[in-house]
Steps between C-alpha positions, in 0.01 A plus 500: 500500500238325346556273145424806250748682677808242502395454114549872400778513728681277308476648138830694658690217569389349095627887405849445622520128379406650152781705513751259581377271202748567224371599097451097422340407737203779463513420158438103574262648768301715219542220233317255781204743551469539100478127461260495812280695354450322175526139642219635737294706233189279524498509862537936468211491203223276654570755839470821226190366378351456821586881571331617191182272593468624823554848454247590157428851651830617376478793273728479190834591641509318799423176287732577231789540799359162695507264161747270456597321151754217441696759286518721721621249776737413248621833469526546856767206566659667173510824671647327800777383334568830338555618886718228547721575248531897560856592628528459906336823662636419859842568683631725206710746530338829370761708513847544710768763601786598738416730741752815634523313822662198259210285611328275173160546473244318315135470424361154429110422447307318749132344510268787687371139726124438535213602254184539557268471197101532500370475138143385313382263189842488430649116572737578242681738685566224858744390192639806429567637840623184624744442230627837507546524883692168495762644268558781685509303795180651707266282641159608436116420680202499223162592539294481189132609441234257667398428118804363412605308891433146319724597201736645751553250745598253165712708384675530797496125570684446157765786606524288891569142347811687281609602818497193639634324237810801499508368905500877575251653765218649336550882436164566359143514745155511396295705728141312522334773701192811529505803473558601840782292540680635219429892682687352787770369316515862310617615849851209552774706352665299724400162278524704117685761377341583237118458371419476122119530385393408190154577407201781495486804643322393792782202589785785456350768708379262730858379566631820509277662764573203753870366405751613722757282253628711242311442184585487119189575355284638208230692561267477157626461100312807382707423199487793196642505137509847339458510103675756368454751236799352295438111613466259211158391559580137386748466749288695731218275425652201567585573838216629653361211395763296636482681803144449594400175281780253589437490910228728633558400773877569606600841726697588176200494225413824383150664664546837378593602121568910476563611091595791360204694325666550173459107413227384727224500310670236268658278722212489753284383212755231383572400878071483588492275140760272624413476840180391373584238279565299749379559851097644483456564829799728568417832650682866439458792760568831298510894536302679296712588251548113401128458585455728152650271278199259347656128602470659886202708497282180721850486752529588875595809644860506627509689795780518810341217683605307117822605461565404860387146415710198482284263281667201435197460244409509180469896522677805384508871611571761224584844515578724177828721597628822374861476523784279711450736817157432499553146493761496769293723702236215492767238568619688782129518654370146446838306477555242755851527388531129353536454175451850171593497176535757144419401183690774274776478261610880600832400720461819689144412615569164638831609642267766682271276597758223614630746730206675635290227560516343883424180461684144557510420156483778220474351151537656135407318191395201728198305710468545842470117518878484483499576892570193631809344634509178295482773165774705743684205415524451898333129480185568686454748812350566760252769417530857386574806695408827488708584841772754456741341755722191455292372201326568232303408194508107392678342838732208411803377659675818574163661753523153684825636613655711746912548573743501769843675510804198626837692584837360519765637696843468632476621863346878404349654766324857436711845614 
């Protein structure tokens, strides 16, 4: 068994030590990696910098999810106390009953054990993940893009001395290895149980083909809001706005915007005017109909290839609609079946489109933006699933769990 090996092996052993540590002392745990982080910002920012330096050839998203800012270090440790503090997700009894047999049964939440999670440009999230497998008690192995390893391996040097200081065996690995190596590793159920990526399409399906872990995964935010005939286009306005303009670059910012025909040609002119105002080279990718209306006459062509797009750009698909149907019929196509929303203020349309939508997350009157488990109000998590087995949507605390059944008895043995 060679070092590697004996390392990975003992992320199970951390697991089960995790889940003997009571509620204070994860908190004091979580508290020490907050306080790590900060005391050690410097250290994490000169190691961010050098990233960005090294790695210019970045297009726009993958720099805007590799940058680090003090703020946003600060908001990180913040966040990490906000875990802390969440009510204890571990050894609680779900739900319990006598059986016929006069035997007590309960069901109490356990960790699910080792995680195995392969992300890029994102240092932020080695926080995240971390923090949120320690409080539910799983003991996780990080591997990060090659854009971000410096930025990484700080990070997770700041979240090792809190450890140390905590005198607790380090639950939490970083995984400073190629490609290949990771393929292999894709192939240890026997090491993780389950596999989270976070990234592009190419990371995700990449995964998937050679994982024989189970994975929680996303496959692409092909994100759409639908304006309806009887939206107010103020409010309507605001969010698409909000919905591309505030993060291009998240899985949960809007690429596709599909509006009713009986108030397009207004709102499209308001929304190309305001789009404009402040971000010149933004691009639109339209269907003909839209393609009529004078502020898009110079746009490109929308065609499937579009609409099957995830940008995470500065650019916007838009398709003129005849009716709801038509827009759920486009949904149902394209739909990666993340995050959709209605703008209307007809109740029976966005009930209608609540429930026929198949998506994650199905919004009315809101940004898609909002998918995100610190907005969940779960404190962070640990990526976003469009799986329709044991989690979905904006994973927190409660998908880093499984369950086991204890039963009491007094000497019952089954007829």
């Amino acid at each position: 068994m060679n070092s590697q090996e004996k390392i990975l092996r003992s992320l199970r052993k951390a697991s089960k030590t995790l889940a003997l540590l009571n509620e204070n002392e994860k908190t004091a745990l979580l508290y020490a990696i907050a306080n790590a982080l900060i005391s050690q910002k410097d250290e994490i920012l000169n190691a961010n910098e050098l990233d960005l330096q090294t790695n210019k050839n970045l297009n726009f998203a993958m720099r805007q999810r590799l940058k680090l800012t003090p703020a946003l270090l600060e908001n990180l440790a913040s966040n990490t106390r906000k875990i802390a503090n969440l009510p204890e997700i571990i050894n609680v009894i779900q739900k319990g009953y006598k059986a016929p047999s006069g035997i007590d049964i309960a069901r109490i939440s356990v960790p699910i054990g080792v995680i195995l999670a392969i992300y890029e440009s994102r240092p932020d999230v080695s926080v995240q993940i971390a923090s949120l497998c320690i409080k539910s008690a799983n003991a996780c192995a990080l591997k990060g893009g090659k854009e971000a390893r410096n930025t990484n391996l700080a990070i997770i040097n700041a979240i090792n001395t809190a450890f140390k200081e905590q005198n607790i065996a380090s639950s939490v690995l970083y995984l400073d290895i190629n490609r290949d190596e990771i393929t292999k590793l894709l192939a240890r159920d026997d090491l993780f149980d389950l596999v989270v990526p976070r990234g592009g399409y190419e990371l995700i399906k990449s995964v998937s083909e050679h994982s024989k872990i189970p994975v929680l995964k996303h496959d692409k935010g092909l994100c759409h809001i639908f304006v309806d005939e009887k939206a107010d286009l103020d409010k309507a306005l605001k969010i698409v706005l909000n919905a591309k303009l505030s993060h291009p670059a998240a899985c949960n910012a809007v690429e596709t915007l599909l509006i009713h025909s009986s108030v397009a040609d207004l709102f499209l002119s308001r929304l190309h005017c305001e789009i404009l105002k402040s971000k010149k080279d933004f691009e639109f990718f339209v269907c003909d109909k839209t393609a009529k209306i004078p502020a898009f006459t110079n746009a490109k062509k929308a065609d499937d290839k579009a609409f099957s797009t995830e940008y995470n750009e500065l650019k916007l698909n838009i398709k003129i609609v005849t009716s709801l149907n038509e827009a759920l019929e486009h949904i149902e196509r394209f739909g990666s079946g993340h995050s959709e929303a209605i703008i209307s203020e007809d109740y029976s349309a966005c009930q209608r489109f609540l429930c026929a939508v198949d998506a994650a997350c199905v919004y009315a009157n809101a940004s898609t933006r909002f998918s995100d488990g610190g907005e969940f109000g779960f404190g962070g998590e640990i990526g976003i699933s469009t799986n329709r087995l044991h989690a979905r949507g904006p994973v927190g605390l409660e998908g880093l769990c499984s369950y086991k059944y204890i039963i009491y008895g007094q000497g019952q043995i089954r007829e």
